[in-house]
C-alpha positions as CSV (number, residue, x, y, z in Angstrom):
1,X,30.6,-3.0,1.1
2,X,28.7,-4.4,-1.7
3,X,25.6,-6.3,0.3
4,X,23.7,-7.5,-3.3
5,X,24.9,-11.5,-3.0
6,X,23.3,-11.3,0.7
7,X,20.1,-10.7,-0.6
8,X,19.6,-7.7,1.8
9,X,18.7,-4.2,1.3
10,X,21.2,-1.7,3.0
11,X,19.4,-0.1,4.9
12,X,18.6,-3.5,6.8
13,X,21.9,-4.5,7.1
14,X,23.1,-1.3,8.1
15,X,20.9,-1.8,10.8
16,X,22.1,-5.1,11.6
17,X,25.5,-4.0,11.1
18,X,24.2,-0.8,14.3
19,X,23.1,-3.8,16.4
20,X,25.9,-4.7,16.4
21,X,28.3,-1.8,17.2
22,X,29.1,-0.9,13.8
23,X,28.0,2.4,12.1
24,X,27.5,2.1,8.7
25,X,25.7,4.3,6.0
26,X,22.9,3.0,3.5
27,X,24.8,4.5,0.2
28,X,21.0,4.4,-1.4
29,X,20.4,8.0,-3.1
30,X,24.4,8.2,-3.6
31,X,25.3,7.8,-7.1
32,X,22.4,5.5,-8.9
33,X,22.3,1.8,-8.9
34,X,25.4,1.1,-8.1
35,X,26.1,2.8,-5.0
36,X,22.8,1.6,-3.7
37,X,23.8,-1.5,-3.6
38,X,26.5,-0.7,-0.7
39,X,26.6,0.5,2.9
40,X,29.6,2.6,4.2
41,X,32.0,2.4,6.8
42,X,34.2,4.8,8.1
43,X,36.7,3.6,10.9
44,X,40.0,6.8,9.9
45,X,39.2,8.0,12.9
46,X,39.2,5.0,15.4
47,X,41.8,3.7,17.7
48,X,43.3,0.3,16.7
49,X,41.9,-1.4,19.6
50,X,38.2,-0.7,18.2
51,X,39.4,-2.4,14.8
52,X,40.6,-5.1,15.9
53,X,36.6,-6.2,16.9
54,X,35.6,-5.0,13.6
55,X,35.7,-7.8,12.1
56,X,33.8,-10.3,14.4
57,X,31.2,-7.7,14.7
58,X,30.8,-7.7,11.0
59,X,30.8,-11.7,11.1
60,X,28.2,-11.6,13.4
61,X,25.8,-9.2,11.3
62,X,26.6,-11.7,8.3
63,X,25.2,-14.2,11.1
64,X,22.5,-12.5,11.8
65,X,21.5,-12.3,7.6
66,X,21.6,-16.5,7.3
């Protein structure tokens, strides 16, 4: 996830994202400019039931930014 237009770094909003109940890695040292720009998220191993409140919990670390 490409967090540039919300003005954050990613290691903030992976830590907003952590508040939140979402692990997500700062991608800064992983492949230059452009990958430090992004966090990660990795949900292959998760049940559904845990992805369905994936994306509110994301919503509310977007929340949290504005």
């Amino acid at each position: 996830m490409d967090v540039t237009a919300l003005g954050v770094d990613p290691r903030d909003f992976s830590r907003r994202l952590l508040a939140h109940k979402v692990a997500a890695t700062p991608m800064t040292g992983w492949g230059g400019d452009v990958a430090a720009r992004h966090v990660r998220l990795v949900f292959n191993n998760e049940p559904v039931e845990r992805l369905r409140l994936l994306g509110d919990r994301v919503r509310a670390a977007l929340d949290d930014v504005s």
